[in-house]
C-alpha positions as CSV (number, residue, x, y, z in Angstrom):
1,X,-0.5,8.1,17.4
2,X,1.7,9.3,14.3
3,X,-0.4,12.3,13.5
4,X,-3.5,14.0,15.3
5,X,-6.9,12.1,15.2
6,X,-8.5,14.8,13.3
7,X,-5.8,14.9,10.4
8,X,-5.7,11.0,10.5
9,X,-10.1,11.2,9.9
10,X,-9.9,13.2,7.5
11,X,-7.2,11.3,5.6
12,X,-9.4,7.8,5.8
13,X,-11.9,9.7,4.7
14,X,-10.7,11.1,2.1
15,X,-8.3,7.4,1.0
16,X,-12.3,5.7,1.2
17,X,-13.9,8.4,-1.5
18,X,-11.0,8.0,-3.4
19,X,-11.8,4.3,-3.8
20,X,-15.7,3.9,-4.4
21,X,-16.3,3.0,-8.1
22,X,-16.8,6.3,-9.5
23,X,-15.4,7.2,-12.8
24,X,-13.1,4.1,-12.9
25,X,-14.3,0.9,-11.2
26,X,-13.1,-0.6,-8.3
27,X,-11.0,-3.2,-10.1
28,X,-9.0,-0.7,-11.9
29,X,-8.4,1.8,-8.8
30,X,-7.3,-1.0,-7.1
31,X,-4.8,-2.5,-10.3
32,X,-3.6,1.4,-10.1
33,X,-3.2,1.5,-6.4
34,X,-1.1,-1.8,-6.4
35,X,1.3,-0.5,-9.2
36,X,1.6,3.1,-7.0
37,X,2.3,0.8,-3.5
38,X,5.2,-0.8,-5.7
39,X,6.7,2.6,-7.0
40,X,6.1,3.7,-3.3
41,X,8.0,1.3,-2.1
42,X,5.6,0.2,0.4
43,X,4.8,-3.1,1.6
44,X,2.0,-2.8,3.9
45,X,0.6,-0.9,0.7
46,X,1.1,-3.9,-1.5
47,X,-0.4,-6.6,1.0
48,X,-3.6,-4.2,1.3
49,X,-4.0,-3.6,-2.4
50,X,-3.5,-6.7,-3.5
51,X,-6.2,-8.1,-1.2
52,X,-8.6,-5.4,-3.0
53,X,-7.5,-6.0,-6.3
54,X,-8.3,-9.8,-6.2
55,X,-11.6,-8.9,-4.2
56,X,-12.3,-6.5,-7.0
57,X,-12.0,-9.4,-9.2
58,X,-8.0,-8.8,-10.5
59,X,-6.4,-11.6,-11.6
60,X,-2.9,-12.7,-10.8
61,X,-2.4,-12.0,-14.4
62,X,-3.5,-8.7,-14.7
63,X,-1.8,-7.5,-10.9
64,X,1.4,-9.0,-12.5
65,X,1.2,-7.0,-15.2
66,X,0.4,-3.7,-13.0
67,X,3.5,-4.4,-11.4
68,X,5.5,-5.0,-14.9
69,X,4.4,-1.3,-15.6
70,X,5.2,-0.1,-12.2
71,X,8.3,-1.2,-13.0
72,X,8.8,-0.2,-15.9
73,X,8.0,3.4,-14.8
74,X,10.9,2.8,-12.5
75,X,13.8,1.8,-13.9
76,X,12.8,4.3,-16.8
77,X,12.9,7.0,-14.2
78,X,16.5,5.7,-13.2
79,X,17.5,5.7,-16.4
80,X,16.4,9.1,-17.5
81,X,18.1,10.5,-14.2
82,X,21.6,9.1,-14.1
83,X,22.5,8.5,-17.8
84,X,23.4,12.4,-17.7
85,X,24.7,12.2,-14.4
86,X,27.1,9.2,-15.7
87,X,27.9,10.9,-18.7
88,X,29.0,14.1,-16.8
89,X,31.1,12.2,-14.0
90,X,33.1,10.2,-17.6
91,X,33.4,13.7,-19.0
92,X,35.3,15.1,-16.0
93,X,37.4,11.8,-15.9
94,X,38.3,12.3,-18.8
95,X,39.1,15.7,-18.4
96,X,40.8,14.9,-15.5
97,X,43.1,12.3,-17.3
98,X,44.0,14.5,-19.7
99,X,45.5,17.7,-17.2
């Protein structure tokens, strides 16, 4: 077992709250889970929310456009994180160049 059966109950427990309708339906948790299992990176996540959003009643439409956000989020993310990066590293080239 990865962790100890007490911490593993208590974290299905918790993962199976955190999906009953509630404030959001089931639909939308689901559509917001998918987009998360794609920034996650995780595939078993995907395969199991996907399932859940089309039983919640998602359409292939409306999961494709979860992931298009998901997405989005991501390569914004990248963006916002290296273009200083880059623009330091030319900086010192150019500096470099120029001793």
């Amino acid at each position: 077992m990865f962790i100890l059966k007490e911490i593993n109950d208590l974290y299905y427990n918790f993962s199976k709250k955190v999906y009953d309708a509630n404030i959001l339906d089931k639909k939308t948790k689901e559509l917001i889970a998918l987009a998360c299992s794609v920034m996650a990176d995780c595939v078993p996540c995907i395969r199991h929310h996907y399932k859940y959003a089309l039983e919640a009643g998602a359409s292939k439409e409306e999961m494709a456009e979860a992931f298009a956000i998901s997405m989005s989020v991501s390569s914004g993310s990248k963006q916002a994180k290296y273009t200083p990066l880059i623009q330091e590293i030319e900086l010192e080239q150019k500096k470099n160049s120029n001793v």
